[in-house]
N, C-alpha and C positions, 0 to 999 in steps of 0.2 A: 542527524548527519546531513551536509547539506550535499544539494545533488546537483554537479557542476556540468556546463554545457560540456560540448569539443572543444569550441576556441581557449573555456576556461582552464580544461585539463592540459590543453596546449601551453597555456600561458604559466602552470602551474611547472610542468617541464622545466621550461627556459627559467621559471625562478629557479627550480633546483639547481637545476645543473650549474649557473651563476651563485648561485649563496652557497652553494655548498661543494663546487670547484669540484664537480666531478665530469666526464664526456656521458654524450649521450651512448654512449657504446656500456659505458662503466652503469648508468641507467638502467638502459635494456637487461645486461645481466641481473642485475639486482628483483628486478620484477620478473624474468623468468627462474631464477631461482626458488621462489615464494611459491612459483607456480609447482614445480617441480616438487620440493619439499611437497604440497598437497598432493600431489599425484601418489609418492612414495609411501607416504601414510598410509592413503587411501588404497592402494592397492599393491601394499609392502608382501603380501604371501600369494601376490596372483604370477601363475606362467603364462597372462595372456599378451600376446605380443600387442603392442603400441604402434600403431599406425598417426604419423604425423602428415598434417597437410598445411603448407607453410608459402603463405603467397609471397610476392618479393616487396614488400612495404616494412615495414617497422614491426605490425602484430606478424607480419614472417620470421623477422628477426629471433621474440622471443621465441617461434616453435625452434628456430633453429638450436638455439642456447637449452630450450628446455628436453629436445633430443642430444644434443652432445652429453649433459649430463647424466640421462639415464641411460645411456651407452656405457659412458665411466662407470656407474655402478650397477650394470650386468644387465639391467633389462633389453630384453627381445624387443627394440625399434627399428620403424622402414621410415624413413624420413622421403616424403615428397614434395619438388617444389613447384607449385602452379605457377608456371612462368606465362602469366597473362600479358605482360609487360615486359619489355627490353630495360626499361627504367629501373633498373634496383636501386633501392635507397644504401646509403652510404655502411649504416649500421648493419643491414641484413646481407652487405658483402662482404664486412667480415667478417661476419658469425658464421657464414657460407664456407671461405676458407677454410676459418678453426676447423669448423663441422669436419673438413676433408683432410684438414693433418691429423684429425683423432682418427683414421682411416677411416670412416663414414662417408660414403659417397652418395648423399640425395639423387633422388630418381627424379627426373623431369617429366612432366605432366605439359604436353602443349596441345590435344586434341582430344578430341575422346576416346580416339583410338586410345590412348595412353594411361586412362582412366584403370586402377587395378581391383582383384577381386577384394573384397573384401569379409573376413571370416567373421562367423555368429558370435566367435566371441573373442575378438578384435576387439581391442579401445582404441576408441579414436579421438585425436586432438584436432579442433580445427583455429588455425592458426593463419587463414588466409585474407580475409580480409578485418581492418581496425575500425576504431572510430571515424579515422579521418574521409570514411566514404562518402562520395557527393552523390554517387548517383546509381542507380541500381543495376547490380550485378548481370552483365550478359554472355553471349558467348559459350565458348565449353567451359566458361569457369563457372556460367548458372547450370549447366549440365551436370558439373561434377558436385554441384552441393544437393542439387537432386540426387546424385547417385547414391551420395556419403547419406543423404536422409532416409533413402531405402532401404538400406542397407540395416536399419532400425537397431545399430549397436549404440553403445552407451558412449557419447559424444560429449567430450568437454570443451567447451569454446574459451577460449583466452582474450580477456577484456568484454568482450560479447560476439555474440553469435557473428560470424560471415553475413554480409548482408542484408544487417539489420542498421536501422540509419538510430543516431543516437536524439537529434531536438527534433527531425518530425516524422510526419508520417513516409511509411512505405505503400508501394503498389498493392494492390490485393493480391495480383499473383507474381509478387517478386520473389527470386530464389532468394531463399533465408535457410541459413543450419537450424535444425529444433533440435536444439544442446538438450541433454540431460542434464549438465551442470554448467554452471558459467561461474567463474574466475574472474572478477572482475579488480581495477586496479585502484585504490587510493579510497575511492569515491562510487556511490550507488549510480549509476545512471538511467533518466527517467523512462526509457524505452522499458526498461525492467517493470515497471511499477503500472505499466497501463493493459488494461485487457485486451486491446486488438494484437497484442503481443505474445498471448499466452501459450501459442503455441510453438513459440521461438525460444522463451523464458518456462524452465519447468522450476529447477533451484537456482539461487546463485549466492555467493559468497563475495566481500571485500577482503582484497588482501592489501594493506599495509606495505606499500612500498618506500616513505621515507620519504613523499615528495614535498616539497617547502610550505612548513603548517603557515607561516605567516601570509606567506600570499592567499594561502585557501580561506582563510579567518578573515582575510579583506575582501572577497569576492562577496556581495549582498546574499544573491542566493534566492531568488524566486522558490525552489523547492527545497524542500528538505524531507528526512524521513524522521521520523520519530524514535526516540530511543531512552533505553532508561533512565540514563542520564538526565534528560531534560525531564524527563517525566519527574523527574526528585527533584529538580530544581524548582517548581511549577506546585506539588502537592507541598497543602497547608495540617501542620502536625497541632493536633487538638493542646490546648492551654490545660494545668491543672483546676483553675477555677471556673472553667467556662460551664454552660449549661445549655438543656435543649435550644433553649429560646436566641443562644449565640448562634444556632445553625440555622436558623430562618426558618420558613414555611412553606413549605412546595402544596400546590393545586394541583391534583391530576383532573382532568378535564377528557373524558370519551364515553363508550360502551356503548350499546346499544342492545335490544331485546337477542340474544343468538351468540353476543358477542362480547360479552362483560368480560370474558376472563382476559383480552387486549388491555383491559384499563387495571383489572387485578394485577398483572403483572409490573408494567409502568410503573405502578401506586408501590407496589412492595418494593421494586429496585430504587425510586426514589428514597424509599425508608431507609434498603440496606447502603444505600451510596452517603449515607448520614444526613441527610435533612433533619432540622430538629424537630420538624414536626408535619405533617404528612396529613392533608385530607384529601380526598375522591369525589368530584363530581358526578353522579352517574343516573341513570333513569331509573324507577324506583324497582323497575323487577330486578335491578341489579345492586341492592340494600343488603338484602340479608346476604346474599354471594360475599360480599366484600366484609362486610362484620362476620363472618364465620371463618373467612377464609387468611383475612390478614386483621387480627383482633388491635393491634396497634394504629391503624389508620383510621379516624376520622373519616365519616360519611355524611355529604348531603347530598338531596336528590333533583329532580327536575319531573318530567311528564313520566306516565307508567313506562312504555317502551323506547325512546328515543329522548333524546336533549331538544327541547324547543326552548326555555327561557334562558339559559343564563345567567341564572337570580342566584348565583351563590352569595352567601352571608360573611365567609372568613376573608381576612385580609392576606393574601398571600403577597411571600417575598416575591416569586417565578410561579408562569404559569406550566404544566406540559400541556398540551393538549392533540388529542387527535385516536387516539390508540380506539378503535372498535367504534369510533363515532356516528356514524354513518352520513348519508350524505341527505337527505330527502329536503324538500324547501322549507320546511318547519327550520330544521337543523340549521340553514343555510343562514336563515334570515335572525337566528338565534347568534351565532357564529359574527354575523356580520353586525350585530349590535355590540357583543363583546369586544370586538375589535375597536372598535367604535370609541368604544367608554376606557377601555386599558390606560395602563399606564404604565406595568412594571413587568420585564420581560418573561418572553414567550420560548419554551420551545415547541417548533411544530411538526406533526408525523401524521405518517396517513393519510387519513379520510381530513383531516384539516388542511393538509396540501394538496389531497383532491379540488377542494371546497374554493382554495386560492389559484389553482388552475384554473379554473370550470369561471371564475370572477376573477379576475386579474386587478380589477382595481383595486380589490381589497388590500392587494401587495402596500398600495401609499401608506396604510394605516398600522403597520407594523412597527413598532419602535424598533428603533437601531440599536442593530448587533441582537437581533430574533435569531434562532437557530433552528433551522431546517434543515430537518434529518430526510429528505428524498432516499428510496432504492431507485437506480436507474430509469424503470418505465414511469415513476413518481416525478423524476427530472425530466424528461422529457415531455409530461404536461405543462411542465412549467418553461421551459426554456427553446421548447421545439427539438424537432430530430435534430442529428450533428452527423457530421461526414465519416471524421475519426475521431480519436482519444485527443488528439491536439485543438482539433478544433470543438470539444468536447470542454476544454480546460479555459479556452479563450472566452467561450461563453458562460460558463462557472464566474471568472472572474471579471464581467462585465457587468452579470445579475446581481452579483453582489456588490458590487461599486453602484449600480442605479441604484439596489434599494437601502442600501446598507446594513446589510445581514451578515450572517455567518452559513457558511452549506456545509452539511457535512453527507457527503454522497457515499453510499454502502456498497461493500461489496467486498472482494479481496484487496487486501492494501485501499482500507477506507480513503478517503480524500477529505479532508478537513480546509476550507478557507477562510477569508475572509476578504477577498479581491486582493488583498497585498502580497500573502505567504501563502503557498501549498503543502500543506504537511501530508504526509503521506504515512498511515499507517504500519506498524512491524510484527506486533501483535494478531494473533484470530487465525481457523482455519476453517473449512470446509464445514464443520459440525456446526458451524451458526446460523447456515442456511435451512434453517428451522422455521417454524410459525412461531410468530412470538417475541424470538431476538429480535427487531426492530423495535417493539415494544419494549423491551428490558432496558437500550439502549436508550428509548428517550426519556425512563426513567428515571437512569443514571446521570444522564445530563443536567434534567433537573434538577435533581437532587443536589448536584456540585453547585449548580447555579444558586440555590435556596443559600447555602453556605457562603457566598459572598467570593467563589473564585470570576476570574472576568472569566466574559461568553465565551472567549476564544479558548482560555484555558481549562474551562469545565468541557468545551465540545471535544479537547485534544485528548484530555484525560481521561473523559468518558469514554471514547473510543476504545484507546490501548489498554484499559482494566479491563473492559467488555472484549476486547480480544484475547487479553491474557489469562480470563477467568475461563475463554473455551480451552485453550491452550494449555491450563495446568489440570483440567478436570480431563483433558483426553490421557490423561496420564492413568486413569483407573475406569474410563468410559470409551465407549465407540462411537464414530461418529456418524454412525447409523441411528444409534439411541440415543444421543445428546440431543435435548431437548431445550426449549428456554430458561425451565424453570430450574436447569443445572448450571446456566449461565450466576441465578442467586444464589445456588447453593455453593459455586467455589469465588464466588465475587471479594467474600472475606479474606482468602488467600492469597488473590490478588493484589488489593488493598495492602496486604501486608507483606508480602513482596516488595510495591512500592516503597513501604516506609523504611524497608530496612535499608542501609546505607551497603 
C-alpha cells in the first residue's frame, strides 16, 4: 500500500471532491463516519463517557461530526474545542453549528485554566491537531496534550496523533498525543512506520474513505508497505515437472568454534524456504553439528575452529554468508579474497558486515543488488550515526545508490530497499527479538535468491514470511519462549498462507 506525503493526500482531496462532485463538508462526514462506526464497534457495551478534543482546523471538524453522531446514538460525550486560533476553517464551522442544533454545546478550551478533569476511565479522542501541521505545537495547546497524555486513558487519535508532523522529523521534546490507537485515513503514513515515533504510535488502522483511487495509483510513491496482495503477486508457484536442481544451490558460509548453531540455522531456513539444494561452509569442529543436526544439508569444511580459506568446492547459485562467522584477520583476509574471486550473488549478515564496516573498501567488490541484512548498531557501522529516522532513510538510500545493493534493516516494520523504493514491512512482532532470527532470516533470503526470485523480491518476501511465521506461531507460543528455531517450525504455514489465493 503506498504511503502518501501531506501535499499528496492533499492533492488526493481536491481529486475527490472534483471526480467525484462531492464538497468537502460531504468529505469530512464520510471519514468521520468510518471513524465513528470504529469507535461503536469497539466500544458498543461500554458506559464510559467520551471525552472529545477537537481543534479548529479540518482533523477538528471530524471530532465535531464524530461527536454529533455518538450523541445521536446515546453515548455519554463532552465535546471540547481548543480554540488555539480565531481562524476556523470553513468545514469545522459547520460541523460546529450542526454540533449546536443537535443541542450539544462544545466547551471552549482557551487557557489552562480551562483545561478539564479528566476520569480513569474516560475515552478520549484527540481530534486537535491534522496532517496539515507546519510547525510544532506551543502554547496551552502543548500544555493540554501534556495534560490529555497524563491523564494515561486510552486515547484514539483521528488521522494521527496531535502534534505529530507526517514527512519529517519532530523536536525531541515536542508535545505529541501517545494515542493508544490511531485512525488513520485512506493511506498509512510514514511517521507511523519509524521508531523515533514509537511512543506516539502504539496500534493504528486505515480506514477506507473513498478518496479518488486514480489519482492515488498515479502518485509514484517513494514508500510503500507491504501487503499480501503484492506478496502473491511476487511468489513463484512450483511447475509439476520441475526438480531440485530447478531451485538452484544456496552456500551457507559462517560458524565459528562457540558459534556453529548461527550458520545451522541459516543453512536449515535456506533448505525450508526451498532451495534445491543447500550446502554449509563451516570450520571442521562445526562437521558433525551440522550432519547430525540438519541431515539434508551438505557440508564442507575449512580450518578446525574458524574460516580462514574460502576453498569451497560446489558451485553455488547465491551465496549467504556471515551467520556466527567471526571476525579475526585469518577470517578477514579469507573474507576479502572471496569477495575478490565471486561472482554470483551475496547475501550478507553479521559478522560479514562487521567485516565490510571495519574495511569499507571491500563494499566496491560486491556485485550489484548484494543484500544486506544490518540490525541497526550493524547499520550504523556501516553508514555512521544518523540524527533521526528521516535522516536515517536519506542515507539508506544514498548507500545503496553508491554501491548498488539492496538493505534490508531489521527491526519492527523491517525496511526493505534498494535506493528507489522503501518497502516497509506488515508482518512480525516482538517474539523475533530472539538470538538467531537474524540468522533464519538470511537464510531465507537465500534460499529465495538460489530459486531464481530477483534480489529485491526474495529480500521483500523473505521478510514478510519471516514475520508472518512469528505471527501465526504466536497463535499457540508466547513471546517469551518463541525462539528462532520456531520461526522454521511455522515457516511452512506461512508459505502456505502465501500461496493460497
Amino acid at each position: 500500500m503506498k504511503i502518501l506525503s501531506s501535499q499528496d493526500i492533499y492533492n488526493a482531496d481536491r481529486a475527490t471532491l472534483k471526480n467525484q462532485k462531492i464538497t468537502s463538508v460531504e468529505l469530512m462526514e464520510r471519514a468521520a463516519i468510518k471513524c465513528f462506526e470504529w469507535i461503536i464497534n469497539k466500544f458498543q457495551y461500554s458506559s464510559s463517557k467520551i471525552i472529545i478534543f477537537c481543534g479548529v482546523g479540518n482533523n477538528g471538524g471530524d471530532g465535531l461530526v464524530i461527536a454529533r453522531h455518538l450523541i445521536e446514538n446515546g453515548y455519554k460525550v463532552i465535546c471540547y474545542v481548543v480554540n488555539f486560533s480565531n481562524n476556523w476553517s470553513e468545514e469545522f464551522d459547520i460541523n460546529y453549528n450542526r454540533l449546536l442544533k443537535s443541542g450539544e454545546s462544545p466547551k471552549l478550551i482557551q487557557q489552562s485554566a480551562d483545561f478539564p478533569e479528566i476520569g480513569k476511565d474516560a475515552i478520549v479522542v484527540d481530534a486537535i491537531f491534522g496532517i496539515g501541521l507546519k510547525r510544532a505545537v506551543e502554547g496551552f495547546a502543548a500544555k493540554l496534550i501534556l495534560h490529555i497524555n497524563k491523564s494515561k486513558n486510552y486515547i484514539i487519535a483521528i488521522d494521527i496523533p496531535s502534534g505529530l508532523f507526517v514527512d519529517r522529523a519532530n523536536l525531541k521534546k515536542a508535545a505529541i498525543i501517545e494515542a493508544s490507537h490511531t485512525l488513520t485515513f485512506q493511506q498509512p503514513k510514514l511517521a507511523f512506520l519509524l521508531p523515533d515515533n514509537q511512543k506516539y504510535i502504539t496500534t493504528w488502522e486505515v480506514l477506507n474513505i473513498g478518496l479518488d483511487s486514480e489519482y492515488i495509483n498515479s502518485v509514484s510513491g517513494l514508500y510503500s508497505t507491504i501487503e499480501k496482495d503484492y506478496i502473491q503477486s511476487i511468489y513463484k508457484r512450483r511447475t509439476k515437472f520441475s526438480h531440485k536442481g530447478s531451485y538452484g544451490r544456496a552456500l551457507m558460509i559462517g560458524g565459528s568454534f562457540g558459534k556453529i548453531g548461527a550458520i545451522a540455522l541459516a543453512s536449515k531456513a535456506a533448505l525450508k524456504s526451498g532451495s534445491g539444494l543447500v550446502t554449509a561452509y563451516v570450520p571442521k569442529s562445526g562437521y558433525q553439528i551440522l550432519q547430525v543436526s540438519i541431515p539434508e544439508v551438505m557440508v564442507e569444511v575449512d580450518a578446525e575452529k574458524e574460516l580462514h580459506f574460502f576453498n569451497y568446492k560446489t558451485k553455488p547459485t547465491v551465496i549467504g554468508i556471515g551467520p556466527g562467522m567471526g571476525t579475526s584477520e585469518k577470517t578477514l583476509r579469507g573474507f576479502t579474497k572471496l569477495l575478490e574471486e565471486n561472482t554470483v550473488p551475496l547475501v550478507l549478515d553479521a559478522d560479514a558486515l562487521n567485516l565490510l564496516a571495519r574495511t569499507k573498501k571491500l563494499l566496491k567488490w560486491l556485485p550489484k543488488n548484494s543484500v544486506l541484512t544490518p540490525h541497526p548498531k550493524e547499520l550504523e557501522r556501516l553508514i555512521g550515526v544518523w540524527e533521526n529516522d528521516y535522516e536515517k532513510l536519506e542515507r539508506l538510500k544514498k548507500f545503496c545508490s553508491d554501491y548498488t545493493i539492496i538493505l534490508v534493516l531489521k527491526g519492527a516494520n523491517t525496511v526493505i530497499t534498494d535506493g528507489e523504493r522503501f518497502y516497509f514491512n506488515t508482518t512480525g512482532n516482538p517474539a523475533l527479538a530472539t538470538p538467531g532470527s537474524g540468522d533464519v532470516l538470511t537464510g531465507i533470503i537465500t534460499g529465495l535468491l538460489a530459486q531464481h526470485y530477483r534480489p529485491i523480491d526474495a529480500a521483500i518476501l523473505g521478510v514478510y514470511l519471516h514475520g508472518l511465521s512469528a505471527d501465526i506461531g504466536l497463535k499457540t507460543e508466547s513471546i517469551e519462549s518463541f525462539t528462532a528455531s520456531n520461526i522454521l517450525k511455522y515457516l511452512g504455514s506461512a508459505f502456505k498462507s502465501v500461496s493460497i489465493s
